[in-house]
N, C-alpha and C positions, 0 to 999 in steps of 0.2 A: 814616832816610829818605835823607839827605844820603848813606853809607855804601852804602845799597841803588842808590843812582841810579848811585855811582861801577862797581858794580859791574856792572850789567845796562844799563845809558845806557836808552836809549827801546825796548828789545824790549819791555818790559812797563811799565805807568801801574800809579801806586801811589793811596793814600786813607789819608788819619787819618795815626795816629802823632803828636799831637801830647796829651802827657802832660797831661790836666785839672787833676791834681793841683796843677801850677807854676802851672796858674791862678790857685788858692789861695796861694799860699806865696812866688809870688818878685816881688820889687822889680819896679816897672815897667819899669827900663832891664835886668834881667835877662831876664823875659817877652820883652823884645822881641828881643832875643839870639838867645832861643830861637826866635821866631817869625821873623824873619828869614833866622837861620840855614837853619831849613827848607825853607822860601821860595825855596833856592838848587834844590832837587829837582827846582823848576817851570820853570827853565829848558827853554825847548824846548816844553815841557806835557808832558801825560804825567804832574800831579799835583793832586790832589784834596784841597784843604786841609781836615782837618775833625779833632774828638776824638778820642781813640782809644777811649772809650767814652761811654757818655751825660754830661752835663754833671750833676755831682752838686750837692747844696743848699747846700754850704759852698762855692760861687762865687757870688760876687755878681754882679749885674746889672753893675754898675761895671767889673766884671775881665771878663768876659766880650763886653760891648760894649767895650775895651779893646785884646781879640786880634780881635775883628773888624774893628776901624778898623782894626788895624795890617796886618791879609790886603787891606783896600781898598784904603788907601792903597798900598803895598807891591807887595800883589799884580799888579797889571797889567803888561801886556806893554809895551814890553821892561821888565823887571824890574830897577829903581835898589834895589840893598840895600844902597848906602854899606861902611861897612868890615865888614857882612858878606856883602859878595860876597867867593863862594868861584871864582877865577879857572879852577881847574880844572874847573868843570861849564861848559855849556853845551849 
């Protein structure tokens, strides 16, 4: 996403791309890594935070309300993503 933004800036809004899988799998301070990271796409807007395919059975409730607090808190304009803001998007 991060990749995609640098490339096309705000001609076209993007959605998803955010792997379920790590839902399952990664540490909470990695998870949030990654969701933050992302996160940097929405600069401007022009991004549509969601899975990249349906939320599978092996994500718990727990992980999943998780990456949602972290798009709340996180997500809103203007956009505080601590040391992962990516300086070059905007």
């Amino acid at each position: 996403m991060v990749t995609l933004r640098r490339k096309y800036g705000h001609r076209i809004a993007f959605c998803g791309n955010m792997d379920v899988q790590k839902w399952a799998v990664a540490d909470d301070e990695e998870l949030k890594r990654i969701v933050l990271t992302k996160l940097n796409a929405a600069k401007g807007g022009g991004f549509i935070f969601q899975s990249d395919n349906s939320v599978p059975d092996n994500i718990s409730v727990d992980r999943y309300e998780y990456v949602i607090n972290l798009v709340r808190e996180y997500g809103r304009f203007p956009l505080q993503l601590a040391e992962y803001d990516l300086a070059d998007l905007s």
